[in-house]
N, C-alpha and C positions, 0 to 999 in steps of 0.2 A: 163669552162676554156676560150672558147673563148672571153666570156663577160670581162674575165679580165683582158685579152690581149687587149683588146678591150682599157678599160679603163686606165690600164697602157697608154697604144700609147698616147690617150686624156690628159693625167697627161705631159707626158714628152713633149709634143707639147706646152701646155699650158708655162710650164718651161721654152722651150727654146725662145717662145715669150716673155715673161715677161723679160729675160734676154737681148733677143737683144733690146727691148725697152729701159731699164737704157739704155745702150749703145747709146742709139739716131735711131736707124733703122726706117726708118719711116718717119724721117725729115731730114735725111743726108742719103751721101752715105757710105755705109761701105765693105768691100770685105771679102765673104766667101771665105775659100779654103780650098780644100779636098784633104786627103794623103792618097793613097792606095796601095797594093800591092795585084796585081791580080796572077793566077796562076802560072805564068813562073817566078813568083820572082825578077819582075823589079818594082820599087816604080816608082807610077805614082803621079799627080799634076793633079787637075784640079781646076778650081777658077771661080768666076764672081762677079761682082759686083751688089750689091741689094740696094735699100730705100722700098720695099716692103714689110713686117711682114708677109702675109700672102704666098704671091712665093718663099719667101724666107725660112720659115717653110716648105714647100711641095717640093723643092730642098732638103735639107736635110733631109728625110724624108726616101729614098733611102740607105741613106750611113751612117747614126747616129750607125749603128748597128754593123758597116764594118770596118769602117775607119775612122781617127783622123778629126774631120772635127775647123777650125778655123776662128774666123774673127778678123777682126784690132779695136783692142779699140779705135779709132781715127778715127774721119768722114775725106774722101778722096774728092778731089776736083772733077768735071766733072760729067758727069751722067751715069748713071744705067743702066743696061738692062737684070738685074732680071733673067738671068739663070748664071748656071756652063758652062764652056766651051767656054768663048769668047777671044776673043783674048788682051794679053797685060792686064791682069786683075792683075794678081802679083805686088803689091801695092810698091813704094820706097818711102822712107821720102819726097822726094818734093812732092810730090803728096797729101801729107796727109793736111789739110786748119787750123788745130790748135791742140793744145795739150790738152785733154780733161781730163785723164785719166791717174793716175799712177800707175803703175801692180807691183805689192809683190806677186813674185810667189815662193813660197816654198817649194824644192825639200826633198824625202825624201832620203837620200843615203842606197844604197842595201848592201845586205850580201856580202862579196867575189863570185866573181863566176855569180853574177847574173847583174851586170851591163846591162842596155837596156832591162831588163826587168819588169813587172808590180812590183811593191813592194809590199811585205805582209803587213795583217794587223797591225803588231805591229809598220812596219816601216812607213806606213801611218799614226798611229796612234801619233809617234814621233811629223813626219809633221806639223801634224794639230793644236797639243801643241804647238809647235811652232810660227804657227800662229796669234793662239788665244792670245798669250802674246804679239805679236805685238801688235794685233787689241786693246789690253787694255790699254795697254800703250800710243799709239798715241791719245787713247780716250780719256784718262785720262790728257794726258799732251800738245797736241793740241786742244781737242777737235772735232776731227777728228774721223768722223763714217768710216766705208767703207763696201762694200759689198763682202760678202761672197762667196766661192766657195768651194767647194770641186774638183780640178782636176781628181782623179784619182787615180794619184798617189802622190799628198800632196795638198798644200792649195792654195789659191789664197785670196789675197784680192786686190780690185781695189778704190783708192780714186779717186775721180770727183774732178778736181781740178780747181783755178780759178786762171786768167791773169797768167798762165805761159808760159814760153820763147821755142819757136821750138827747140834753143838749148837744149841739153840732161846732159850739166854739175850740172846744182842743182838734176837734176834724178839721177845721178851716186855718186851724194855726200850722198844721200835721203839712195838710197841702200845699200851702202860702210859701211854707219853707220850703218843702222837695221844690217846688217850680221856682222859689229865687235860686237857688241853687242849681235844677239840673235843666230848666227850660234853655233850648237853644233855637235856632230861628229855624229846623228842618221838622223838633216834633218838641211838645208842650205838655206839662201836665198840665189835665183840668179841673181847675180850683169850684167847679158850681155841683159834683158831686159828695158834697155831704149830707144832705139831707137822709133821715131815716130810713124816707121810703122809695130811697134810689135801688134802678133796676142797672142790669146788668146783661149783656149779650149771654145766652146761652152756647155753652159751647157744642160743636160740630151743628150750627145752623148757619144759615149763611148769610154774610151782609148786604142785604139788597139794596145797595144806594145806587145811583145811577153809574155805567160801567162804559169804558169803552176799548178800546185796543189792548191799548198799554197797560191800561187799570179797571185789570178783572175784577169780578165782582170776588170774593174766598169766603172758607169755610172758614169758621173760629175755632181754634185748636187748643185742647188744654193741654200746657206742658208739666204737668205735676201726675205723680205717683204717688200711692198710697196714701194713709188717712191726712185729714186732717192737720197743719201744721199745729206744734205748740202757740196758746196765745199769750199774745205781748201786751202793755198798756200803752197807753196814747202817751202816759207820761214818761214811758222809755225811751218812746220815740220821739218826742221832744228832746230829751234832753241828750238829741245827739245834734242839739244847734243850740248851743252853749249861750246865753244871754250875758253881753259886756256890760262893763260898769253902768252905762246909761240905758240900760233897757233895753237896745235891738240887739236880733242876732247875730253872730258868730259866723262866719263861714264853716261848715267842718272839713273836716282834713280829707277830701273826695277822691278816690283814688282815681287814675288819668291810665289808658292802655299806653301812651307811649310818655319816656321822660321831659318835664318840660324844657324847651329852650330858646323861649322867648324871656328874658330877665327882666326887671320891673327899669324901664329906663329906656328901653327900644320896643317895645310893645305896641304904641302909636304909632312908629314910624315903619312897624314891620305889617300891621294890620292894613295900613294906609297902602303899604305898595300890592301886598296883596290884595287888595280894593280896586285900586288902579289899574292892576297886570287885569283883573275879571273887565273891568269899563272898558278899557281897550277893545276888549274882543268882544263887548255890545253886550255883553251878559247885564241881565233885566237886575234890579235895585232889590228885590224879594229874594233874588239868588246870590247876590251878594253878601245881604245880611246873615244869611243862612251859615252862609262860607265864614265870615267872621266869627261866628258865633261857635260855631264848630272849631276852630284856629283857638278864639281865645280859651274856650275852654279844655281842649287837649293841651296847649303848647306855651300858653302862656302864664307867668308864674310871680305874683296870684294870679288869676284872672283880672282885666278889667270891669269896671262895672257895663252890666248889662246893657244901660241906657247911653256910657259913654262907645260902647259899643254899634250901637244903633244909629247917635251922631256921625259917625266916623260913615258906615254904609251909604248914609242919607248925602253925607256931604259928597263923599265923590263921586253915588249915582247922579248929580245935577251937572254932571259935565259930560259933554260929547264923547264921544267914546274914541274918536285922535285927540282929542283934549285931556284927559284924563290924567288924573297926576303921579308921576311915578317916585321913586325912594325922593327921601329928604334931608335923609341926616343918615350917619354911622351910626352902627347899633354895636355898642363894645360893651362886652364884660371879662372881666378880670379870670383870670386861668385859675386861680385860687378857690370862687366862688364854682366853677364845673366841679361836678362829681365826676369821679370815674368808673368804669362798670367795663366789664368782660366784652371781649367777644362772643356773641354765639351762635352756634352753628346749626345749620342743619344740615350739614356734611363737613366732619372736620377738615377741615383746610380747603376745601373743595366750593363750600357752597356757602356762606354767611347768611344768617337772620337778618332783616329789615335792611337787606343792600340789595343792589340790581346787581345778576352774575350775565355772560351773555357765553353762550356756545358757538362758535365758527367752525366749521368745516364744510366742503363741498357736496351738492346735492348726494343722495344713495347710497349713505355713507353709514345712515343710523344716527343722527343727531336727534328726532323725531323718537326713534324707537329706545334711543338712548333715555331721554326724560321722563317720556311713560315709563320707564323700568324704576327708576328715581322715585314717579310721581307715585308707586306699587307701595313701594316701601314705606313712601311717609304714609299715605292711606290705612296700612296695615302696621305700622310703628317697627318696622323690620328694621333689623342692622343696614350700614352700604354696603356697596360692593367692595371694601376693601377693606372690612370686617370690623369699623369703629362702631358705637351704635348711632343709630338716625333719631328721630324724633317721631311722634306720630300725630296727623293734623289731617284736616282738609287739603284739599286741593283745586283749587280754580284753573281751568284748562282754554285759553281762548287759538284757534286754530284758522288759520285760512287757508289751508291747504290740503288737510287731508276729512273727509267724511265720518260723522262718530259712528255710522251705523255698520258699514264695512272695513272702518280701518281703527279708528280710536278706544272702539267699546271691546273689540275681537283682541286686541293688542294689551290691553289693558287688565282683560280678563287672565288673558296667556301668563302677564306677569304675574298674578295672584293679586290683584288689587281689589281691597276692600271698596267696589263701586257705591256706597252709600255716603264712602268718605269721599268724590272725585263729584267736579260739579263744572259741566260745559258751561262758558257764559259764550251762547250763539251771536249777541247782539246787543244793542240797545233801540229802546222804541223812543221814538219823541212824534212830534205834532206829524211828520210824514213819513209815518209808518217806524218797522225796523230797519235799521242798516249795520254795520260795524263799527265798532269803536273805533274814536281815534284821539292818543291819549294827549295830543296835542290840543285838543280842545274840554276845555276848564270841565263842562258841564257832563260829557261825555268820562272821563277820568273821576270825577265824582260819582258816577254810579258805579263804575268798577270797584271804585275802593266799599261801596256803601255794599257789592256784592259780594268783596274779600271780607270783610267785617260781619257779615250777616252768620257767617260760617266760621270766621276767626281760621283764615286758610292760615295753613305754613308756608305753603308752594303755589306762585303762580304763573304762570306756564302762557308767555308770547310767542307762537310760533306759525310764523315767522315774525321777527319782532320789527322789522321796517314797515311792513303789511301796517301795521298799526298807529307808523305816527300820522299819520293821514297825509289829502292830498297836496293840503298848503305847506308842507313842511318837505323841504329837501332835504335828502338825506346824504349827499355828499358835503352841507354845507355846514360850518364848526357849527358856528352861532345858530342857526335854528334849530340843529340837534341837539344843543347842550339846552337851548330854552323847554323844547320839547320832552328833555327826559329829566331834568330837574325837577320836575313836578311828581313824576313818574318815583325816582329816588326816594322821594320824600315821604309819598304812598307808599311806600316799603318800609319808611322806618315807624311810621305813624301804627301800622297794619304789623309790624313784624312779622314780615312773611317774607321770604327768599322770591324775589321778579327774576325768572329767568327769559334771556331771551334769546331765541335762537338765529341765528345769521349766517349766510353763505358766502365762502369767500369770493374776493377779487380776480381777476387774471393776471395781475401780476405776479411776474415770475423774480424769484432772484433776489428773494426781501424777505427779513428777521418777520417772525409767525404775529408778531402784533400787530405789520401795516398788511395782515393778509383778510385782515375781516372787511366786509363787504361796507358801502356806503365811507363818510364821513368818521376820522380817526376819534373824534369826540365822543363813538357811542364805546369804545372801548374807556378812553379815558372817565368816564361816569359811573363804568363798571367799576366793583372793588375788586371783584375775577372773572378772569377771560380765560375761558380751557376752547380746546380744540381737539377738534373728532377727526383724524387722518388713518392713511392706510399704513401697516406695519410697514415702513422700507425692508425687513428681512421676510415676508408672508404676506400679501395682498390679499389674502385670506383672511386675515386677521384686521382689525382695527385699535388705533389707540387714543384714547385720551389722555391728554396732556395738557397740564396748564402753562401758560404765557403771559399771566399777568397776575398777580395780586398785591393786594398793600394790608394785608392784613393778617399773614402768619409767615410762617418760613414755606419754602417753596413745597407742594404735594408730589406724589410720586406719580409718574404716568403707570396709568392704568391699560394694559392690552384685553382686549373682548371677541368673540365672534357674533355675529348675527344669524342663530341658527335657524331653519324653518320651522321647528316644532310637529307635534303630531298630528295640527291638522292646517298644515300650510300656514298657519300662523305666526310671524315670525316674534323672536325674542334677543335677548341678550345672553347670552355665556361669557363670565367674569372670567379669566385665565392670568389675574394676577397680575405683580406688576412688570414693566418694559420697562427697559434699556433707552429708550428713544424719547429725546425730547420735543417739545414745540415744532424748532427751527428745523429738526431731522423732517420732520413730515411736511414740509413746505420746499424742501431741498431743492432743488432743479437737480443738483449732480450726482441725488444718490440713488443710484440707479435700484431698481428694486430685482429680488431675486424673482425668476419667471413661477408663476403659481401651479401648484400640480396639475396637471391636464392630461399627460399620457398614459397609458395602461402601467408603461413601463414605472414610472415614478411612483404611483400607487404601488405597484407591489414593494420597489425597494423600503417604502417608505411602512408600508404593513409586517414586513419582514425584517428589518434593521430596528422595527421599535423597539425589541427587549435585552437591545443590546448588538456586539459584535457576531460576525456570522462568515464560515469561514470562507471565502471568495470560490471554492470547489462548489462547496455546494448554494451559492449563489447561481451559479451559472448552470449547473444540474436544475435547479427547481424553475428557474427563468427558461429555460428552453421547454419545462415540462408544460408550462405556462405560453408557448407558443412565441416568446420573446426572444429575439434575432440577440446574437452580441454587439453589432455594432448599434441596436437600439439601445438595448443594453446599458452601452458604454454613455450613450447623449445623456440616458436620465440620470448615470451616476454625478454627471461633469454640472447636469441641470441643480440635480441636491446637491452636487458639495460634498459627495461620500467621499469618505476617508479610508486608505489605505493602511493597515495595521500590520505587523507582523509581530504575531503572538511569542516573544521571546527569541534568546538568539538561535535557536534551534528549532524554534514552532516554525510553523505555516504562515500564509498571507491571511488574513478577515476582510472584511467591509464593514465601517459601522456609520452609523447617523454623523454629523458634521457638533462638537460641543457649541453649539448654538440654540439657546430655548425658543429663537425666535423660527426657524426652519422647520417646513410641517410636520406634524408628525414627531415631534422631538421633544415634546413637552416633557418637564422633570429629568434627563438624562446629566442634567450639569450639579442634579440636587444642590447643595450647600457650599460649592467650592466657590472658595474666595478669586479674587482675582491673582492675587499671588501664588495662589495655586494653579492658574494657569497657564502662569509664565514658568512657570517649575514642574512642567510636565516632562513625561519620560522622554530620553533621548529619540529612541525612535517615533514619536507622535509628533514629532515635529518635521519628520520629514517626510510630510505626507505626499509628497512628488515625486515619490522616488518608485516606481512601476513593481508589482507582484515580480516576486524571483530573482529582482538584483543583488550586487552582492551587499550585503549590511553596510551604510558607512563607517569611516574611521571616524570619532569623537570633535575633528576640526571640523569634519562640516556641517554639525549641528548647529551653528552659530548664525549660520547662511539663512535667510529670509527665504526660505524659495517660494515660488508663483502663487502655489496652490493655500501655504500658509499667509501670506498676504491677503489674501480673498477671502479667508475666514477671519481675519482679525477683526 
């Protein structure tokens, strides 16, 4: 432990050198200053001014742990004297010898209640989107890098700028803009850092504002490599907010994670219902507007105005929450004015981008070990299992069933998964403690999605997925599950990430593979594909996957798999290609399944018969040398389905495997032949009933169906 205490300290040293270098430390002067509060509860200040990297690392080295520690983006005139505690160190804009440096700090805004304190992760997680759409944008449309931060408690980006003016007016225009544009009601830029001799969190120190459960206090992290970005001007970045004939700005063309599809004409009245659907279920007027805020600027196209936006929140937080007003009018737009765009996958035909898929089949079956094989692949951007390529992403994994530390990380490992790219969501914390999500409730589905977005998952993993719609929500019942997973949907197409959820079937017997998934028929119809995980009818040894629903390509082929233990009890998946069997075959009641190998006897036929035909003499020689009785013998032949051959009109009797790829042990034996090929086999292969030593039939009685050919058909 202490080696990696050790080496953490080494990491975040390193960190915060690297940082105050961008900044110029080293060749300028710059002023740390530290904010504390010691025990009696009076916030104290202490500061100095450094050009030292190394005094100035081993100063803060004390208090990184403690207390807010900050320095001035902007080299100060005069010199140094490389400690805390000197006099008149507190930095004022004259003091500062040029403008290096322009700070986009972005706050995250708290829940009711929590003002001035650390913000939880989802509302960090708001922040940082936030950000990140600045930093794209300015990239995209100035050309303008900047370096990354993580504060704390939201984001930071800093441009290195060139020839600009000590005045702070193009700063406040700079700012005014990004926050008309990208402020939403969960995180905000803040428009009061332009001043010269603004400070800046140091990275890898920590943000000591008051903390509680849910909202740890964090380390500030810089996400940027290497030197220095190139610098931009203030007037580049201006002028990517284009000034209209009368003076004000332009909206710029901002680009949106998902397409919009709110059209200018139903925007009020779709805003208003989703306003409504939150008041119903007593959601507070700050979480509301939040929600809208977020709505209109992903989804709706243009956006509304900000402030008509804020009316709209205010109006329907002042009604009762059974009062609350729901739709008002039809929202229509013309099929002319929709773009059209692809399907995309992240498993072709199997798995679709930004849809719910859901998995059925009965408990032990591998449904669980199924997904983590899935979840391996995107992690590691590997092919599928049926050799198309995959994608490669994140993956958010929520579980109520099995444990990560003996079943989820061991499993996961076995498939080769990149665990850097997989990320547990254990829970959500709110006002009484953690508990588990439940996506039926607004506020609860907001942090999941704020935790698929933080990662930008491809795949996210409900398993089991009724575990999750919580306890107000029946899940036999149409209407609360279509309410319930509508939202869920929608989080998929928003996020474009693949929801998979997994589901156990019914007991009903005797019904087509789509009324076999468990609960309420609605959570399939929500789905865009429903596959199912059943036992091979020809090998119970084997499993297959099979779909039974989609609305979005031509049908996929069912997949057969094993579940093997691995080398150290760890179990996994083995792909073995595709099956013959569909859906409705593994739901059958009447197909009866062949008995699975179990006898001494059947293992040897079946290790023996693998490489082909083998002449029945020395079947029964090697089986007796083997301690195997003939009429055991004879059960395991009748158990596999061996087939009786006689090697030409003159040759001997054989034994060989049954032409069926699904019978153990048999794999590959049918290689490449068509089905036509199998109706057109030799005369004698078909009369596999006919007992070693009889005399050859005449050519009329090949036509005869006999017992043992029926049973392999």
């Amino acid at each position: 432990m202490a080696k990696t205490r050790t080496q953490d300290g080494e990491n975040r040293t390193q960190q915060a050198r690297a940082f105050l270098a961008l900044l110029g430390m080293g060749s300028a002067v710059h002023e740390v200053r530290v904010m504390f509060e010691p025990a009696n509860g009076t916030k104290r200040v202490t500061s100095g001014r450094f050009d030292d990297l190394d005094r100035t690392v081993a100063a803060l080295a004390p208090w990184r742990d403690k207390a807010h520690c900050y320095v001035t983006i902007n080299p100060l005139r005069g010199n140094a004297d490389n400690r805390l505690g000197s006099a008149d160190a507190c930095a004022r804009d004259e003091d500062v010898s040029e403008r290096r440096w322009l700070l986009v700090d972005i706050d995250a805004t708290r829940a009711e209640g929590f003002a001035g304190y650390c913000a939880s992760d989802a509302e960090l997680a708001m922040a940082l989107r936030v950000r990140d759409d600045i930093a794209t944008f300015l990239e995209r449309e100035a050309h303008a890098s900047a370096v990354r931060l993580r504060s704390g408690n939201g984001g930071t980006l800093l441009y290195r700028l060139r020839d600009a003016a000590r005045d702070d007016g193009d700063v406040k225009r700079v700012l005014a803009a990004l926050a008309a544009h990208f402020d939403i009601g969960a995180a905000h830029v803040d428009r009061s850092v332009s001043n010269l001799s603004r400070l800046t969190r140091i990275a890898c120190t920590v943000n000591a504002k008051p903390a509680t459960g849910d909202r740890p206090r964090r380390v500030a992290l810089l996400e940027h490599e290497g030197p220095a970005p190139d610098a931009v001007s203030l007037e580049a970045l201006l002028s990517c907010f284009p000034s209209a004939p009368n003076g004000s700005r332009l909206r710029p063309p901002i680009p949106t994670r998902a397409q919009a599809s709110i059209p200018a004409g139903g925007r009020n009245s779709a805003l208003m219902s989703i306003a409504g659907s939150m008041r119903r279920l007593n959601v507070s007027a700050n979480a509301i507007a939040g929600a809208l805020d977020v709505v209109n600027r992903e989804a709706c196209d243009p956006p509304l105005p900000a402030a008509e936006v804020a009316s709209i929140a205010s109006r329907v937080a002042k009604y009762d929450a059974a009062e609350a007003p729901d739709e008002v009018q039809a929202v229509v737009v013309a099929m002319d004015e929709i773009v059209s765009r692809p399907i995309r996958w992240l498993w072709h035909r199997y798995m679709p981008l930004g849809k719910l898929v859901v998995i059925d089949g009965d408990p032990g079956l591998g449904k669980s070990l199924l997904t983590l094989d899935i979840a391996a692949r995107v992690s590691r951007g590997d092919v599928m299992p049926d050799g198309t390529n995959g994608v490669f992403g994140h993956v958010v994994i929520l579980s109520a069933e099995d444990t990560p530390e003996d079943t989820i990380r061991p499993r996961l490992e076995a498939a080769g998964a990149d665990l850097s790219h997989v990320r547990l969501l254990r829970g959500v914390r709110a006002t009484g403690g953690e508990r588990s999500p439940e996506i039926g409730e607004v506020l609860d589905l907001a942090a999941i999605e704020a935790a698929v977005m933080s990662c930008e998952a491809a795949l996210v993993i409900f398993d089991p997925l009724v575990a999750y719609l919580g306890a107000k929500i029946n899940a036999n019942h149409d209407q609360e599950v279509r309410r319930a997973l509508a939202p869920l949907a929608l989080m998929a197409q928003r996020t474009n990430a693949t929801v998979l959820g997994i589901r156990h079937l019914n007991k009903t017997a005797g019904v087509s593979a789509i009324y076999r998934g468990g609960g309420s028929i609605a959570i399939s119809g929500a789905a865009r594909t429903v596959l199912l995980v059943g036992r091979d009818p020809s090998d119970p040894t084997r499993r297959v996957l099979a779909q039974v629903k989609t609305n979005l390509s031509a049908p996929a082929a069912s997949l057969s798999f094993k579940v093997d233990a691995g080398d150290r009890d760890v179990p996994g998946i083995v792909w073995l290609g595709e099956s013959r069997h569909h859906a409705d075959d593994l739901v059958r009641g009447d197909l009866q399944p062949t008995k699975p190998i179990q006898s001494t006897a059947e293992r040897f036929l079946v290790e023996l018969l693998a490489d082909g035909p083998i002449a029945v003499a020395v079947v029964r020689q090697r089986a007796a040398a083997q301690g195997i009785s003939e009429p055991t013998l004879e059960r395991a032949k009748k158990a596999l389905r061996v087939r009786s051959r006689k090697t030409g009109m003159d040759g001997g009797w054989a034994w060989s495997l049954p032409e069926d790829p699904h019978v153990p042990g048999n794999e590959g034996l049918r290689g490449e032949k068509s089905a036509r090929d199998d109706q057109t086999v030799n005369d004698f292969d078909r009369l596999g009933a006919v007992a070693e030593g009889d005399q050859a039939p005449d050519r009329r009685q090949t036509m005869i169906p006999f017992a043992d050919e029926a049973d392999d058909a």
